[in-house]
N, CA, C and O atoms as CSV, one atom per row, in Angstrom:
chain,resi,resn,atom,element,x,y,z
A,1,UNK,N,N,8.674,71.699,126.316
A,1,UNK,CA,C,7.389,71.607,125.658
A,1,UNK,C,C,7.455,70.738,124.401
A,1,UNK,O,O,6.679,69.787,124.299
A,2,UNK,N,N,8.247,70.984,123.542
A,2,UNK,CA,C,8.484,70.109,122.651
A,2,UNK,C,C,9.605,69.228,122.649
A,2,UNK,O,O,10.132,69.078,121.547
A,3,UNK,N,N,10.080,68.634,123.573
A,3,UNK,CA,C,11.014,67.070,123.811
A,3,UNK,C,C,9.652,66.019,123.431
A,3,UNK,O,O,9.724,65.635,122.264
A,4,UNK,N,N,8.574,65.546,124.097
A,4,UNK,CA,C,7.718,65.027,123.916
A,4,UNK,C,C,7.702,64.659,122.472
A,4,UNK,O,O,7.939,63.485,122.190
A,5,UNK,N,N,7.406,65.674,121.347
A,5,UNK,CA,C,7.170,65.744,120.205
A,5,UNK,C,C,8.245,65.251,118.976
A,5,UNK,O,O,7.940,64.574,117.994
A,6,UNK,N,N,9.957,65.935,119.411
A,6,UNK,CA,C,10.731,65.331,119.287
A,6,UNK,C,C,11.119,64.082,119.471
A,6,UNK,O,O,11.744,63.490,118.591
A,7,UNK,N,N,10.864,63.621,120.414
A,7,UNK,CA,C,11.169,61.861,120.844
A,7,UNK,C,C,9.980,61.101,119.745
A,7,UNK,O,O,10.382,59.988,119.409
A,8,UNK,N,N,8.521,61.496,119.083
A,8,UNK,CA,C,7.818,61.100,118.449
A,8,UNK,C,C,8.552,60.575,117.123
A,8,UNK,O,O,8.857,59.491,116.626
A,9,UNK,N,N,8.705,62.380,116.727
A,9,UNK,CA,C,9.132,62.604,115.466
A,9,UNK,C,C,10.800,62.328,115.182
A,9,UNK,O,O,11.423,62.860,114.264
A,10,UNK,N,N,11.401,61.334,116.222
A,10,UNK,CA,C,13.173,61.594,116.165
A,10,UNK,C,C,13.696,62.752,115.723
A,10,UNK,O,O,13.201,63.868,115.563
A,11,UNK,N,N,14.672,62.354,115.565
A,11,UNK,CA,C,16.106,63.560,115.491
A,11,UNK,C,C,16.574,63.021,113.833
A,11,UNK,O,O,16.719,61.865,113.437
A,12,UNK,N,N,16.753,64.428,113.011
A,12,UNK,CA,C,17.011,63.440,111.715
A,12,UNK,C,C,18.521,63.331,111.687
A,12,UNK,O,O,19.358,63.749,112.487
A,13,UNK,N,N,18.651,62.640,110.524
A,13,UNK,CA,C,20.009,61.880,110.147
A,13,UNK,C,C,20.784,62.738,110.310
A,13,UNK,O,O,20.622,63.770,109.658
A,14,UNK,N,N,22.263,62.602,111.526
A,14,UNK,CA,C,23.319,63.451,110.498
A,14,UNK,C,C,24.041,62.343,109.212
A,14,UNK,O,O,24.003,61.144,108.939
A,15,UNK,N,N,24.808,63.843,108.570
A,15,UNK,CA,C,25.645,63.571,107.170
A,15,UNK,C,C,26.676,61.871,107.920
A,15,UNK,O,O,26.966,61.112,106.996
A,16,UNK,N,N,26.977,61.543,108.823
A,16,UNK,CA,C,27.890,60.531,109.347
A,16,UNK,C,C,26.792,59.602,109.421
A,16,UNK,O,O,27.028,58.611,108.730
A,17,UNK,N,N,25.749,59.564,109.968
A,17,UNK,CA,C,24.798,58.664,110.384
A,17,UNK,C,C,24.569,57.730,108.580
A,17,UNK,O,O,24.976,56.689,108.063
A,18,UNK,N,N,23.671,58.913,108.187
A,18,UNK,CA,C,23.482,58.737,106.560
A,18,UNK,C,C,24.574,58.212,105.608
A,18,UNK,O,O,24.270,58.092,104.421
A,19,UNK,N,N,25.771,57.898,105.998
A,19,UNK,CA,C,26.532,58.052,104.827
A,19,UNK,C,C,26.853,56.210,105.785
A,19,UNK,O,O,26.917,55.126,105.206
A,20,UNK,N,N,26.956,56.389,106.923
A,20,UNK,CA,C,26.951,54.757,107.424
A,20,UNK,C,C,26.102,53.901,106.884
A,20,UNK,O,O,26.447,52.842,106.360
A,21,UNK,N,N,24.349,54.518,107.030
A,21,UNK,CA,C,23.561,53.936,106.597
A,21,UNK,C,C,23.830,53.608,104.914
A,21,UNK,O,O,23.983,52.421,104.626
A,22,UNK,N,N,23.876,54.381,104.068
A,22,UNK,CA,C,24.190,54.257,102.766
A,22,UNK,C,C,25.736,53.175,102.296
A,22,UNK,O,O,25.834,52.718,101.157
A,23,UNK,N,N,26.994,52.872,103.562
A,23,UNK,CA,C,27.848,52.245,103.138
A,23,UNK,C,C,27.289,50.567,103.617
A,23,UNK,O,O,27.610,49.592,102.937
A,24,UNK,N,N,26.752,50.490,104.397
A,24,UNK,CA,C,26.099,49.103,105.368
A,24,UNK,C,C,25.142,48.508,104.156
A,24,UNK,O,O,25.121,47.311,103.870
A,25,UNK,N,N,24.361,49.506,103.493
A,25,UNK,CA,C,23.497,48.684,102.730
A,25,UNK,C,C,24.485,48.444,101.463
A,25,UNK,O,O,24.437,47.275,101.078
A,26,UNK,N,N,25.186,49.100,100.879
A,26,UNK,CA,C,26.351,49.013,99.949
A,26,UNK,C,C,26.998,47.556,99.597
A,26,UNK,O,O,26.861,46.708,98.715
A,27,UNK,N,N,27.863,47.755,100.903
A,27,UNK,CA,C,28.526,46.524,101.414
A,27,UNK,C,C,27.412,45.013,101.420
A,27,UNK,O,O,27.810,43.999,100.846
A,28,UNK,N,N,25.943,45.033,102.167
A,28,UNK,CA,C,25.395,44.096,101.736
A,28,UNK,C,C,25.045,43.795,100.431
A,28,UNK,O,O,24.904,42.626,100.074
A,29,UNK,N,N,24.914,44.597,99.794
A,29,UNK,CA,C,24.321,44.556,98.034
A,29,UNK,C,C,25.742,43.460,97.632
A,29,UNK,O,O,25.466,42.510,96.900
A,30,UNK,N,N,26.992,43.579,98.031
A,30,UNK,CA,C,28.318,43.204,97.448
A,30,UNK,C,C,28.115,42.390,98.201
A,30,UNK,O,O,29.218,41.851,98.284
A,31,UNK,N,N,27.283,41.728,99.038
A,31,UNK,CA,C,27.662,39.861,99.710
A,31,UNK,C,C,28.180,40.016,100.637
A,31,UNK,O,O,28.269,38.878,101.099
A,32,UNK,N,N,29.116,41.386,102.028
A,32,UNK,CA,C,29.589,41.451,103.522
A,32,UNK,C,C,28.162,41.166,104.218
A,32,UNK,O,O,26.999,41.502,103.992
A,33,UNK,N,N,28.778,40.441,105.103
A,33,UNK,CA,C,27.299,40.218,106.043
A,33,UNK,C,C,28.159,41.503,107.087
A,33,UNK,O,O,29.380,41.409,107.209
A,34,UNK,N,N,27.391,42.662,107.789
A,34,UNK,CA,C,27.242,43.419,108.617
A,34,UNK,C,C,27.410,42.857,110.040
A,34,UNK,O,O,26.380,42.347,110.482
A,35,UNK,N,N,28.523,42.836,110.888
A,35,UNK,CA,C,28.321,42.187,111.902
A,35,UNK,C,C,27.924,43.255,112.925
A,35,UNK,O,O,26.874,43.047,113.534
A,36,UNK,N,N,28.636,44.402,113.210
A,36,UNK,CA,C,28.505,45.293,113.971
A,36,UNK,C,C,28.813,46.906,113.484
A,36,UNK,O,O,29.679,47.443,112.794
A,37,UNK,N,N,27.675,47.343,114.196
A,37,UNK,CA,C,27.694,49.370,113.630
A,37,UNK,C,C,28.255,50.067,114.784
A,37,UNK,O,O,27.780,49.807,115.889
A,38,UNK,N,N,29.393,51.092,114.657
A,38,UNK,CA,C,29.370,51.678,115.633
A,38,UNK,C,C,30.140,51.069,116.854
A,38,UNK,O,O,29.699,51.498,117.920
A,39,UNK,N,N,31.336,50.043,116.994
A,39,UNK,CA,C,31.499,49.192,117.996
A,39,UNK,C,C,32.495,50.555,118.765
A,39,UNK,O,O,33.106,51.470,118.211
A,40,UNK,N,N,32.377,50.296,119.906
A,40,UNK,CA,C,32.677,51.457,120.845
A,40,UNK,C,C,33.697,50.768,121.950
A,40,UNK,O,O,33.390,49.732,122.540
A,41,UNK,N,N,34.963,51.475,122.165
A,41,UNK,CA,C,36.047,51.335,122.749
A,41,UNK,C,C,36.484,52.626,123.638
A,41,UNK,O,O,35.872,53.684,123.488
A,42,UNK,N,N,37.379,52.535,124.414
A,42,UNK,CA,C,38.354,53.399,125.428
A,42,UNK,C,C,39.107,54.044,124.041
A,42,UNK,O,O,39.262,55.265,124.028
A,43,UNK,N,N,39.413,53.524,123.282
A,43,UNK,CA,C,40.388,53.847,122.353
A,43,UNK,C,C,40.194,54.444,120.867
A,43,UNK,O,O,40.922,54.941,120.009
A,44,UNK,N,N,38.621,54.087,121.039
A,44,UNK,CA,C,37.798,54.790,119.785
A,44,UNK,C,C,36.586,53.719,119.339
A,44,UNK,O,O,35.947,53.029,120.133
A,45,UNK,N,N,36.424,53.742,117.904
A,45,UNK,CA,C,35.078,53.360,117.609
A,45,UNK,C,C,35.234,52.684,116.330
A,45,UNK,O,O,35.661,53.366,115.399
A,46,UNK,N,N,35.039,51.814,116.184
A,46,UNK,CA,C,34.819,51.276,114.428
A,46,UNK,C,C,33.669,51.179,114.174
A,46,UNK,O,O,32.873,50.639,114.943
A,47,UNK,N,N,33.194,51.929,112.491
A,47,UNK,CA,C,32.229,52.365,112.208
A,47,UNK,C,C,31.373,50.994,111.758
A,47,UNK,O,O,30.284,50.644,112.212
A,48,UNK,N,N,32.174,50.324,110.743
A,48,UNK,CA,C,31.188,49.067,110.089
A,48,UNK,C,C,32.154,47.868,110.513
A,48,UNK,O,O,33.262,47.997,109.991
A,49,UNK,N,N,32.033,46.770,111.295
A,49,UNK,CA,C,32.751,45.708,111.441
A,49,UNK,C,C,31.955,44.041,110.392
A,49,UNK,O,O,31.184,43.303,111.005
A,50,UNK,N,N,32.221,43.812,109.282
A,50,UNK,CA,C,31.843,42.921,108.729
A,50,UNK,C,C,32.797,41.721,108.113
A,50,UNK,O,O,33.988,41.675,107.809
A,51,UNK,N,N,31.628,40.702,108.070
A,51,UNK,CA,C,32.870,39.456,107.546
A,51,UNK,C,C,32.571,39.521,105.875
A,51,UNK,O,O,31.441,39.624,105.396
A,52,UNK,N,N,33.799,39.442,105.113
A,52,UNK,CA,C,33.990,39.303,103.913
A,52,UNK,C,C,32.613,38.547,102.753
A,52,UNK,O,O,32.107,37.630,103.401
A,53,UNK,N,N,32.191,38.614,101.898
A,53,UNK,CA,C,31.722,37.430,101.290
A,53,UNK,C,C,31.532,36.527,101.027
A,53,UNK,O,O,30.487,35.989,100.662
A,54,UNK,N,N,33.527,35.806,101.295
A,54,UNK,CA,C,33.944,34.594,101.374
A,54,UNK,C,C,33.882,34.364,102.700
A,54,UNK,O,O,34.467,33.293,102.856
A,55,UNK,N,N,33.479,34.787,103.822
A,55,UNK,CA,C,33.611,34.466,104.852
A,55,UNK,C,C,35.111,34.263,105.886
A,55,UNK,O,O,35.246,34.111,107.101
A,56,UNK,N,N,36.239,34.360,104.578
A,56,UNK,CA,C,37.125,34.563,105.370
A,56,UNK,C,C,37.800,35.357,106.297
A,56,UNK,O,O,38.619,35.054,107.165
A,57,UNK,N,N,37.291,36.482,105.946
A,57,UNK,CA,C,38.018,37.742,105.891
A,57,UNK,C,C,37.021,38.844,107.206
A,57,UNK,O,O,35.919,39.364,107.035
A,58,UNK,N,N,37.730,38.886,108.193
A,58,UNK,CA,C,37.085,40.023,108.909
A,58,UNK,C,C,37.151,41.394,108.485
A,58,UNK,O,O,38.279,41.810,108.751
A,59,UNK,N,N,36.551,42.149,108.025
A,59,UNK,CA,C,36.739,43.918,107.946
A,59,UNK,C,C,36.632,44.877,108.631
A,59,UNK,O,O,35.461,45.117,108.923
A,60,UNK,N,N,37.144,45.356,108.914
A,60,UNK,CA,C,37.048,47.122,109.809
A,60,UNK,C,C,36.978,47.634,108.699
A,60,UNK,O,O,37.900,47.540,107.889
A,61,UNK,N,N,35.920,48.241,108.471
A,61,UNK,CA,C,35.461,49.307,107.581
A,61,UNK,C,C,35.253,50.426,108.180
A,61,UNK,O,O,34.331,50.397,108.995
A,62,UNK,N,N,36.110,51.969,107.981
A,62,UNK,CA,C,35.400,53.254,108.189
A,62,UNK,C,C,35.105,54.121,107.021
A,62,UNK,O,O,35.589,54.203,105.892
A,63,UNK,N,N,34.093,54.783,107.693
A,63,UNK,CA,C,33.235,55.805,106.648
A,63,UNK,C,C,33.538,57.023,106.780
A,63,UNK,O,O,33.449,57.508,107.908
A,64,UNK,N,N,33.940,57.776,105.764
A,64,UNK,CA,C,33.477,58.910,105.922
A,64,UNK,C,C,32.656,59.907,104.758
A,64,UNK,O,O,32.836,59.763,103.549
A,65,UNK,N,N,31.926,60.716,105.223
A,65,UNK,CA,C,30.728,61.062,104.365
A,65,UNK,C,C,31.125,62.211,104.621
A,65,UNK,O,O,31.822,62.619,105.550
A,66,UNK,N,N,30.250,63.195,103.008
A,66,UNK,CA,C,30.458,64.445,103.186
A,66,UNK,C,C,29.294,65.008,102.470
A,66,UNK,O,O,29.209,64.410,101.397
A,67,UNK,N,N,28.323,65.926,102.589
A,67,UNK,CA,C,27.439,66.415,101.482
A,67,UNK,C,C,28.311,66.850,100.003
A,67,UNK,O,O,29.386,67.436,99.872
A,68,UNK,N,N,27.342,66.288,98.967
A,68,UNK,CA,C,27.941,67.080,97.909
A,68,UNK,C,C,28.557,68.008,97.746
A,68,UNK,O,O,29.690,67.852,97.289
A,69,UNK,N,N,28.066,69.385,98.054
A,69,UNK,CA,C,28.135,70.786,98.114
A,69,UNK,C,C,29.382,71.383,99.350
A,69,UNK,O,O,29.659,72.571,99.514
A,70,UNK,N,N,29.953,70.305,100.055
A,70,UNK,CA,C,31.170,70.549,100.387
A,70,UNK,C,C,32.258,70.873,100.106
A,70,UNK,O,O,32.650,69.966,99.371
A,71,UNK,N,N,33.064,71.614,100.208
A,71,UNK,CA,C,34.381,72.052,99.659
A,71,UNK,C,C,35.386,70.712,100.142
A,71,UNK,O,O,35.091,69.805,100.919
A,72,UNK,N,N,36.546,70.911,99.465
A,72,UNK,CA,C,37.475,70.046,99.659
A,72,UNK,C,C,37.382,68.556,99.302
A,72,UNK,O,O,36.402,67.929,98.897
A,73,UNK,N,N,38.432,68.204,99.507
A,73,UNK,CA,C,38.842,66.992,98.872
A,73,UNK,C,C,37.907,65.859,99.201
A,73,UNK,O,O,37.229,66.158,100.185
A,74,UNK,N,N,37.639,64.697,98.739
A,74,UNK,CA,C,37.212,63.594,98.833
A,74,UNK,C,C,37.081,63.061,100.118
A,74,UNK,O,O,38.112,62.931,100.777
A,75,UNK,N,N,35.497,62.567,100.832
A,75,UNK,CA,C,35.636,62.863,102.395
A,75,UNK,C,C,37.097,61.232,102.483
A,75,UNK,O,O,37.986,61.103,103.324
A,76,UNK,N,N,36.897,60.648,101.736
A,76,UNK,CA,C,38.120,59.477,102.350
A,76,UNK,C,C,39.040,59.391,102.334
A,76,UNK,O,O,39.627,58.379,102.717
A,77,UNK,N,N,39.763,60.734,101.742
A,77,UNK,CA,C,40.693,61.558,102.049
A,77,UNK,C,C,41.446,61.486,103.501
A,77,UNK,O,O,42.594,61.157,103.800
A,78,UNK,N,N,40.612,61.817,104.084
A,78,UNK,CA,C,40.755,61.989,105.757
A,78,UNK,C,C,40.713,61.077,106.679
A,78,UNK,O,O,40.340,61.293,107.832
A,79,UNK,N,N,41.169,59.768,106.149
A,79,UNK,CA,C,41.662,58.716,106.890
A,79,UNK,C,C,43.361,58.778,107.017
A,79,UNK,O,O,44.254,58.099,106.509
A,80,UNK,N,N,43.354,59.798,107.842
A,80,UNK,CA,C,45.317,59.635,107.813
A,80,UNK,C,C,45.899,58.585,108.493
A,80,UNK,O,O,45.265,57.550,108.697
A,81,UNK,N,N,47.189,58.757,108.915
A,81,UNK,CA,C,48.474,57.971,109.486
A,81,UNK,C,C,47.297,58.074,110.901
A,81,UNK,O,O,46.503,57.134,110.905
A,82,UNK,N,N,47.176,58.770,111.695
A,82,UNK,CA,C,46.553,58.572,112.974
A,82,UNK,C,C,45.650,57.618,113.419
A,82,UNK,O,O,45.764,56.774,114.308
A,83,UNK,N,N,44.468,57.953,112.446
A,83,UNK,CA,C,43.623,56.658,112.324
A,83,UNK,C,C,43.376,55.746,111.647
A,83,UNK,O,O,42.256,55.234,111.665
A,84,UNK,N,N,44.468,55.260,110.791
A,84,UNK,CA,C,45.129,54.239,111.135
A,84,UNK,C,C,45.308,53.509,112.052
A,84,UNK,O,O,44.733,52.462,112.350
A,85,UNK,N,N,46.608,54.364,112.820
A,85,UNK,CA,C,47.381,53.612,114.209
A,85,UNK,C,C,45.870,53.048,115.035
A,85,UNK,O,O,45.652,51.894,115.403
A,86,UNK,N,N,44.925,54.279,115.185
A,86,UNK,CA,C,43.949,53.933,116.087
A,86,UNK,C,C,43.130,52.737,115.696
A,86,UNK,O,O,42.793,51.992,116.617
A,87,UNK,N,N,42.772,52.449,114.526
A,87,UNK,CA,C,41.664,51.364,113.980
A,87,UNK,C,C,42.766,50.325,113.445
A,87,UNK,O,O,42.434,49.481,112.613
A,88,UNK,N,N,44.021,50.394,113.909
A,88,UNK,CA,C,45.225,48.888,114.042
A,88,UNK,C,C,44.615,48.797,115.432
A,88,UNK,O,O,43.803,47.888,115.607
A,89,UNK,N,N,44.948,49.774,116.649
A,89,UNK,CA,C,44.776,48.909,117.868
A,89,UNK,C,C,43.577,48.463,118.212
A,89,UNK,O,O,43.494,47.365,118.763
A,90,UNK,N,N,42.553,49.151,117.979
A,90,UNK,CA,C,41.262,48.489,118.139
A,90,UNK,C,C,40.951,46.794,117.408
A,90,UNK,O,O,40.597,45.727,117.909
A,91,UNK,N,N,41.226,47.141,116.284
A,91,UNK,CA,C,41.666,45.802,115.646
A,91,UNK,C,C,42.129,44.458,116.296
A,91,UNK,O,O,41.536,43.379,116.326
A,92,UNK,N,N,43.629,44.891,116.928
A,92,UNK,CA,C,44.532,44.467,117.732
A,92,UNK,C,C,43.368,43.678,118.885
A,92,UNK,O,O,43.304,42.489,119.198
A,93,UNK,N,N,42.436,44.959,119.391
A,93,UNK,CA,C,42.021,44.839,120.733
A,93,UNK,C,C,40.263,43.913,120.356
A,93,UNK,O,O,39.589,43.330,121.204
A,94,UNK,N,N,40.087,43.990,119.581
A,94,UNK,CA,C,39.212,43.307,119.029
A,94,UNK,C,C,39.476,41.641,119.217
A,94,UNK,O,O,39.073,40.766,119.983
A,95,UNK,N,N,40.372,41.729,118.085
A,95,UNK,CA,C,41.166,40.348,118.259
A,95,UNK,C,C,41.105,39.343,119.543
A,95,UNK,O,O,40.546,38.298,119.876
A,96,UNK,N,N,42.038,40.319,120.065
A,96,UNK,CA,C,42.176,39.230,121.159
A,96,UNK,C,C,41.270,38.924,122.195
A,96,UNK,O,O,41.363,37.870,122.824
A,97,UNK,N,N,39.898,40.256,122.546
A,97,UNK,CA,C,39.063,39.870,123.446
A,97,UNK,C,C,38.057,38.606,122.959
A,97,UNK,O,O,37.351,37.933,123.711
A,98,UNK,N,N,38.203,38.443,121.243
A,98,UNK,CA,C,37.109,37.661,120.756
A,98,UNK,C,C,37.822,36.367,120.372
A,98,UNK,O,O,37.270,35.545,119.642
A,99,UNK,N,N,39.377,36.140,120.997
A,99,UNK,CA,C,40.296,35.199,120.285
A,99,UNK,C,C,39.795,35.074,118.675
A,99,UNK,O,O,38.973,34.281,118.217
A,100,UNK,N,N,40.512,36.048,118.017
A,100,UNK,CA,C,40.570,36.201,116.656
A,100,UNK,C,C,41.770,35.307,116.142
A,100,UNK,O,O,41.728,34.931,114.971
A,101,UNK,N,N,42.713,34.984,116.850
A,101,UNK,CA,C,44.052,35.078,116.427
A,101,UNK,C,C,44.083,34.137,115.262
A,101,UNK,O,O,43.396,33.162,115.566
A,102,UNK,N,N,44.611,34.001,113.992
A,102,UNK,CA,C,44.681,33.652,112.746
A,102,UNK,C,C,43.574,33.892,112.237
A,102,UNK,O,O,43.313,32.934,111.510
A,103,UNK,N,N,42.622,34.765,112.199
A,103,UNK,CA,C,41.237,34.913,111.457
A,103,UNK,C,C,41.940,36.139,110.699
A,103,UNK,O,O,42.243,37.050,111.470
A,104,UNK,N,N,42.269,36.358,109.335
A,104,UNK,CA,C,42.012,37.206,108.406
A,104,UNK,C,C,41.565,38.725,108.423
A,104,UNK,O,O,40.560,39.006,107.769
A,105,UNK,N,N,42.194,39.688,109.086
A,105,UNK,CA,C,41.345,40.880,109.092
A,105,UNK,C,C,42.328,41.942,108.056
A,105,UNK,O,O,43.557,41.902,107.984
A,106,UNK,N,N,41.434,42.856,107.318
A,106,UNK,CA,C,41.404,44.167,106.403
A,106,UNK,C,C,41.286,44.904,106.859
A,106,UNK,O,O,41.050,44.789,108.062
A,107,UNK,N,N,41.353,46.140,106.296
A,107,UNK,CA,C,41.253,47.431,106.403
A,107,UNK,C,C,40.607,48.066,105.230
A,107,UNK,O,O,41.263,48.221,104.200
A,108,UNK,N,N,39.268,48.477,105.315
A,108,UNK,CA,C,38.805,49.152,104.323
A,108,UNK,C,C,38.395,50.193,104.669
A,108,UNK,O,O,38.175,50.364,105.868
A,109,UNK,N,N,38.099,51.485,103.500
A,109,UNK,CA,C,37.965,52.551,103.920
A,109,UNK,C,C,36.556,52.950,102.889
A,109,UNK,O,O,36.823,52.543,101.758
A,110,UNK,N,N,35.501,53.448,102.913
A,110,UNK,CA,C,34.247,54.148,102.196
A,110,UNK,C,C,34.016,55.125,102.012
A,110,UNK,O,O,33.305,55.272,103.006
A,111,UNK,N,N,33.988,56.169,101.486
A,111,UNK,CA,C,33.712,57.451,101.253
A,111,UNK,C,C,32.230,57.762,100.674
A,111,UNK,O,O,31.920,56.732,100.075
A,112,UNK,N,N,31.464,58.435,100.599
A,112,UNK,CA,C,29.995,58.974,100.582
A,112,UNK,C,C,30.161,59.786,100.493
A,112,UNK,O,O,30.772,60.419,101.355
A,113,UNK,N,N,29.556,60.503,98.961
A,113,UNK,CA,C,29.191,61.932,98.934
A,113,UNK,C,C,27.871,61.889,99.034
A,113,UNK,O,O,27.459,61.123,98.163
A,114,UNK,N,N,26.833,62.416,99.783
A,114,UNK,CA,C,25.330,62.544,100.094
A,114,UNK,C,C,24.992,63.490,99.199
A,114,UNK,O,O,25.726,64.467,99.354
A,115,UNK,N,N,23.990,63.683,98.085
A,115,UNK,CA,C,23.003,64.398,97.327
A,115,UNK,C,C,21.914,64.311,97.751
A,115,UNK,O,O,21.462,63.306,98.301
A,116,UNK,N,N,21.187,65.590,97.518
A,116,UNK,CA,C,19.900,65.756,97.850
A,116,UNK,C,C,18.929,64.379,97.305
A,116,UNK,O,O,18.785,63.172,97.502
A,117,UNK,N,N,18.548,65.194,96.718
A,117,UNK,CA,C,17.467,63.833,95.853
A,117,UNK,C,C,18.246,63.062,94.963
A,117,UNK,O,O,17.600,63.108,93.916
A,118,UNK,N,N,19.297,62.353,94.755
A,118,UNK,CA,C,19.694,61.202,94.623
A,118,UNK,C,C,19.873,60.463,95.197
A,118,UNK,O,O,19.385,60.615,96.317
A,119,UNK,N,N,20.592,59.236,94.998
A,119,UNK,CA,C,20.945,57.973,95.922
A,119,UNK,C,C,23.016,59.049,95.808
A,119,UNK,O,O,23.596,59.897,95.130
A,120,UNK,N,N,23.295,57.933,97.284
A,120,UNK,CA,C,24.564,58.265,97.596
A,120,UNK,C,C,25.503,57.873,96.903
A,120,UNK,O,O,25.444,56.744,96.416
A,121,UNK,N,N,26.734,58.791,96.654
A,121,UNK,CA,C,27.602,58.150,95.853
A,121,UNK,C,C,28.712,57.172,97.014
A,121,UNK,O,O,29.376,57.566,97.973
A,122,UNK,N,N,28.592,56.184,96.595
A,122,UNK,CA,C,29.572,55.188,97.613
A,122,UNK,C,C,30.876,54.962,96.784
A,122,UNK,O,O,30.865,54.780,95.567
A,123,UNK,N,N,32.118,54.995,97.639
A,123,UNK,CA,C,33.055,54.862,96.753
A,123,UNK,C,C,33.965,53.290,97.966
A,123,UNK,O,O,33.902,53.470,99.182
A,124,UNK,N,N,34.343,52.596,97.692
A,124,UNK,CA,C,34.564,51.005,98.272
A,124,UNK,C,C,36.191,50.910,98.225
A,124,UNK,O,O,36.688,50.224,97.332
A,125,UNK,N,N,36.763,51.363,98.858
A,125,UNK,CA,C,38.333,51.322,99.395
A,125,UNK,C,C,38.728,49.788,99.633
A,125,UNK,O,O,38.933,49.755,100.846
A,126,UNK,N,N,38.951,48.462,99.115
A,126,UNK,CA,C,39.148,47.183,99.258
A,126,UNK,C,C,40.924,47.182,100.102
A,126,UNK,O,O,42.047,47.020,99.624
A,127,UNK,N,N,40.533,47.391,101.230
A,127,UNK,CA,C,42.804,47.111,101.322
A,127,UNK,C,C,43.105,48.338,101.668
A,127,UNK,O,O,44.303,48.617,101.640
A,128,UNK,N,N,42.363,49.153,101.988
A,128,UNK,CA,C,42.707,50.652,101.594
A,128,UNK,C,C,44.364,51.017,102.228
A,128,UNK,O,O,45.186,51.772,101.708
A,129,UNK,N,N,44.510,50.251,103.443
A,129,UNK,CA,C,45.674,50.280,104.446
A,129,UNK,C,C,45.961,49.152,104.852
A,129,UNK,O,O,45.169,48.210,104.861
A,130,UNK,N,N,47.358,49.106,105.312
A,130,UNK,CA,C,48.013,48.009,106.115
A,130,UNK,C,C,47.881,48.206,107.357
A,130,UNK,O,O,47.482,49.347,107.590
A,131,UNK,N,N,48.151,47.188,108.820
A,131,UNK,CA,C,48.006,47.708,109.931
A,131,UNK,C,C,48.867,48.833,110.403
A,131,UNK,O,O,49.916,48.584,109.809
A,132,UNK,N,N,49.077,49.902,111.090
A,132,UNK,CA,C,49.673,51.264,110.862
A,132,UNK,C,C,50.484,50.755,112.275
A,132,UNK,O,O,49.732,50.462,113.205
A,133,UNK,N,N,51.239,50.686,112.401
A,133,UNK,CA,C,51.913,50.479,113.705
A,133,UNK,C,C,52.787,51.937,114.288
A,133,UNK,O,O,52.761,52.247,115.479
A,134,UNK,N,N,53.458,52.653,113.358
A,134,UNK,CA,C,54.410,54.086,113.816
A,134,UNK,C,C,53.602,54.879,113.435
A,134,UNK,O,O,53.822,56.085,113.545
């Protein structure tokens, strides 16, 4: 009875959705042009894929967001050794389907704390990691 109404009115933001949206516009305010949201693999997903300012520089950017009122540590915290390894091979696998080879790619990492009625706190990880290979 109410899908109809839902499909009108969408589905609202989750805290991941919102905290993407809040790092994408971020990153443009700082001069990354946004190439791709969300790029989707066998092997996983990269959240923000953008080219540098200078244009040299490809980025894998991931986000992670957390509401204010969350316990624990800093959501960008929780980029460990694992995903890493995983957002090296995607990287890796990126690369070569788009012949990247000598194009410049980073690793950055974003963190978002979401407040109610404020704007988001964005925090901008430049380098955050090297490619994680072990």
């Amino acid at each position: 009875m109410f899908d109809s109404l839902r499909k009108l009115i969408g589905r609202p933001a989750t805290p991941g959705r919102r905290g993407e949206d809040a790092a994408a516009g971020f990153l443009k305010k700082q001069g990354y042009r946004v190439i791709a949201r969300n790029l989707k693999d066998r092997l996983g997903e990269i959240d923000l894929l953008c080219l540098s300012p200078d244009g040299n520089c490809l980025v894998i950017v991931e986000v992670k967001s957390a509401l204010a009122d969350a316990a624990g540590p800093s959501p960008e915290l929780r980029v460990g050794r694992q995903k890493q390894r995983k957002l090296t091979a995607l990287a890796m696998r990126l690369a070569q389907r788009h012949r990247l080879a000598g194009k410049a790619i980073r690793f950055d990492v974003i963190g978002v704390t979401l407040c109610d009625q404020q704007q988001p706190q964005v925090r901008h990880y430049i380098g955050a990691f090297e490619a994680a290979w072990v």
